[in-house]
N, C-alpha and C positions, 0 to 999 in steps of 0.2 A: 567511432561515435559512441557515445556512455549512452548507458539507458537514460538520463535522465533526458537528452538532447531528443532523443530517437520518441519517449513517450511526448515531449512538446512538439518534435514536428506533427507527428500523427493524430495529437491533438489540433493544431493549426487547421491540416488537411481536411481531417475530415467531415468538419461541418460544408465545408463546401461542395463538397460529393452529393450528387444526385442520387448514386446509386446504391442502393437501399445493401446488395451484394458486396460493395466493394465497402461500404461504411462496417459491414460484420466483419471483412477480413482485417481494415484497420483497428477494430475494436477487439480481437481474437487478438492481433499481433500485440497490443497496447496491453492486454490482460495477462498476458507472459512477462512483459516485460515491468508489468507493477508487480507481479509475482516475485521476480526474481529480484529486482530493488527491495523488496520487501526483505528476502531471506539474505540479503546482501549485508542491510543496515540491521538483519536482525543477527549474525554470525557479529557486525561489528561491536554493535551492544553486549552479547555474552562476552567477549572479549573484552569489552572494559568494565564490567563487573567481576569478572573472573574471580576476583579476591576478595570483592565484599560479604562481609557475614549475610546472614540471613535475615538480621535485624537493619541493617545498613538498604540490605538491596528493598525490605519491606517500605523503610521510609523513601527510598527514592522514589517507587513508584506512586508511594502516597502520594509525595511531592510535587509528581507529575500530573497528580490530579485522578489517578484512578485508585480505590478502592482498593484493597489487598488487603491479605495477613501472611502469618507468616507457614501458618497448614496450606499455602499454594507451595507449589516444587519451587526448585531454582528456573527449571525452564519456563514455566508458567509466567512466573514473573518478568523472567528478561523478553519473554513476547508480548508480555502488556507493555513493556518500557517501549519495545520495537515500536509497535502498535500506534503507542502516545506520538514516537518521534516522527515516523512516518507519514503520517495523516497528513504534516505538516510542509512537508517537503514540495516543492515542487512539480516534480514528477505525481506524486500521489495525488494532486489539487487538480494536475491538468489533467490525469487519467478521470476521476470522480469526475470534472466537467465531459470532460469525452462522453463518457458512459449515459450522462443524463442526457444530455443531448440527441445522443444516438435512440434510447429508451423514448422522448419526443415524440422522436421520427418512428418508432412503432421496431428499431431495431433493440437486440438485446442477445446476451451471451446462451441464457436459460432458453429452451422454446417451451412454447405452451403447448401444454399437453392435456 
């Protein structure tokens, strides 16, 4: 199963769970696994930038819509391109709903302290 399948079932699931304990551990297991999509599409990204100048990879992220110059590092940049493409996916729409859902119902990653 890919992460992306494994974040929509757990999104499916878990609005319908009563239990306030098992809605955290589906939202703990969801949060590794947007992590790790994250660092997946973000390793893909450096990778296809790998050869753009620093002018090139500037304008792409302009392009993308976010802000930059070219005093960001390389890595900086190819996380804000991650960043842009991600949000976008899938997996990261049904995690964000997850999350707020869960947040609703009074659950959440953070505790209050």
């Amino acid at each position: 199963m890919t992460t992306t399948q494994r974040l929509l079932d757990l999104a499916a699931t878990a609005p319908a769970s009563h239990d306030e304990d098992l809605v955290l551990q589906f939202l703990t297991e969801a949060s590794e696994l947007y992590q790790q999509g994250f660092e997946d599409l973000r390793r893909a990204v450096a990778a296809r930038v790998a050869g753009m100048s620093p002018e090139v990879l500037v304008a792409t992220v302009n392009a993308a819509g976010l802000p930059c110059d070219a005093s960001q590092g390389h890595g900086e940049l190819v996380s804000l391109l991650a960043v842009t493409e991600w949000q976008m996916t899938p997996a990261a729409l049904a995690y964000a709903e997850m999350a707020e859902d869960a947040a609703r119902r009074g659950v959440c990653l953070i505790p209050e302290g």
